[in-house]
C-alpha positions in Angstrom: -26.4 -5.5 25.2 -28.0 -2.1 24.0 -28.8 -1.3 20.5 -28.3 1.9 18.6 -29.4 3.1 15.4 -26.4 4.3 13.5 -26.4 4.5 10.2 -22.0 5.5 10.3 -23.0 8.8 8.2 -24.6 7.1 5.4 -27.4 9.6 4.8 -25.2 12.7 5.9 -22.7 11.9 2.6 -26.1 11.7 0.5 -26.6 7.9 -0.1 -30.2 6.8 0.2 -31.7 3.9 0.0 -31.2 0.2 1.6 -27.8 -1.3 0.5 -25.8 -4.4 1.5 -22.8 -1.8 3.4 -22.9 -3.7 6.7 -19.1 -4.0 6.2 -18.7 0.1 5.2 -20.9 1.3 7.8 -19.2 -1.0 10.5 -15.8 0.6 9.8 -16.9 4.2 9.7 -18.3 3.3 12.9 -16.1 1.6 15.3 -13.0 3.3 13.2 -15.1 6.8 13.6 -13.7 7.5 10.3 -16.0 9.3 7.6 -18.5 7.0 5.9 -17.4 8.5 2.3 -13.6 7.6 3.4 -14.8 4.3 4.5 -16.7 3.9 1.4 -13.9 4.9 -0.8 -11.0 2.6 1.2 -13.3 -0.3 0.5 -13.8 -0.2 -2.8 -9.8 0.5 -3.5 -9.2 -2.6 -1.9 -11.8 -4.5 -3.2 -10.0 -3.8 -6.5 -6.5 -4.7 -5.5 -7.4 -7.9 -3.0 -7.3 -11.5 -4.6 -9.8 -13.7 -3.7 -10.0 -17.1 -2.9 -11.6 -19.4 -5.1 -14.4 -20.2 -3.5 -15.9 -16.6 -3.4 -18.2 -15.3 -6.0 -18.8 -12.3 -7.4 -17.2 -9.2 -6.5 -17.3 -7.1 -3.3 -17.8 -3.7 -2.8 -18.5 -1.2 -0.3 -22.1 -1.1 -1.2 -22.9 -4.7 -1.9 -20.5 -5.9 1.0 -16.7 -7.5 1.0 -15.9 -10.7 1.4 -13.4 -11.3 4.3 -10.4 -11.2 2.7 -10.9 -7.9 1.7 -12.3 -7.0 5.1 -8.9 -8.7 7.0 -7.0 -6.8 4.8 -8.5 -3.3 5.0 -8.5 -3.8 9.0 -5.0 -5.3 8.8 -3.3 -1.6 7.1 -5.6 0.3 9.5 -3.2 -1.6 12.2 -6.4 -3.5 14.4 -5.8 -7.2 15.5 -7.9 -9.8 14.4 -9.2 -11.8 17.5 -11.0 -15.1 16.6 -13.8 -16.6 18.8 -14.8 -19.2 17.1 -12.4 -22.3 15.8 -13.3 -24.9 13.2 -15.5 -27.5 15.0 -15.2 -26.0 18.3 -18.9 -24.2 18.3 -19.9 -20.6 19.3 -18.2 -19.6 22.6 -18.9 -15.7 21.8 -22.0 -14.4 21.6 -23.3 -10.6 20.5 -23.7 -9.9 24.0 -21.8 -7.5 26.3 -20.8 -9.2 28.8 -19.1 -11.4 26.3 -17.0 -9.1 24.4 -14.3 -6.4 25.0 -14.9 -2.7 26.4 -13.9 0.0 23.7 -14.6 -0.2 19.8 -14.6 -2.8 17.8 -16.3 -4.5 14.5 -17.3 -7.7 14.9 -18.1 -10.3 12.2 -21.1 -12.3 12.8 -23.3 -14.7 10.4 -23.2 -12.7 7.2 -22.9 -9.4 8.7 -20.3 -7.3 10.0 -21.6 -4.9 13.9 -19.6 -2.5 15.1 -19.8 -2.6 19.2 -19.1 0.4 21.4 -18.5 -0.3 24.9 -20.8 -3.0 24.9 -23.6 -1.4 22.9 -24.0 -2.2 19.2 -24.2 0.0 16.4 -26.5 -0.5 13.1 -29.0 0.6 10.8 -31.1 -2.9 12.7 -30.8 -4.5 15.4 -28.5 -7.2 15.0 -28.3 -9.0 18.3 -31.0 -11.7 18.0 -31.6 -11.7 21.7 -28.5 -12.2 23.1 -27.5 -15.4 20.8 -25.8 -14.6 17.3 -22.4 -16.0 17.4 -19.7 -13.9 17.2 -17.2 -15.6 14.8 -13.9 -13.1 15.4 -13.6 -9.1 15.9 -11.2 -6.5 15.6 -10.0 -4.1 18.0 -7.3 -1.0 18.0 
């Protein structure tokens, strides 16, 4: 898999700075939606979303979402969850593309969501640990 800084329009809508937006950046992305509009959808959700009760603190477009918020802002933007990894099955997907789908997508790997492009990811860092970070689920249009 190639890797290729993006940063989803971060720096063009005047944010600066390092932040925890993986989630943000990942939608404006593989959604090619304007990051401010991503930005702005995520927060609105992160305010309406219940949580389970294991999650703490808040999420945010800034300081990342937890994935209830994330399922549901991909949900209403009508893109279909696929999992790759059951409980106590192990990691059968890896960031990789000749493991993953052609076309965009945003997948959700270990404490980070990537958005993928034809088989090329797309992030402010490179996110691929060689070849072998899981791939827990992704979403596709």
């Amino acid at each position: 898999m190639e890797f290729v800084y993006d940063d989803g329009g971060r720096s063009g809508c005047g944010f600066k700075g390092n932040t925890g937006d993986c989630f943000t950046r990942a939608l404006a992305i593989a959604a090619q939606m304007d990051y401010r509009e991503a930005y702005n959808l995520t927060n609105a959700m992160s305010k309406t979303v219940k949580l389970s009760s294991r999650c703490r603190g808040k999420s945010s477009a800034r300081l990342g979402v937890h994935k209830e918020v994330a399922r549901e802002i991909m949900a209403g933007l009508d893109w279909e969850w696929v999992p790759t990894m059951l409980f106590g099955q192990g990691c059968k997907v890896h960031l990789r593309a000749d493991e993953l789908p052609q076309g965009r997508i945003l997948c959700s790997v270990s404490k980070h969501f990537v958005a993928v492009i034809d088989g090329v990811a797309h992030d402010n860092h490179d996110p691929r640990r060689n070849g072998r970070r899981c791939v827990y689920g992704y979403w596709i249009k």
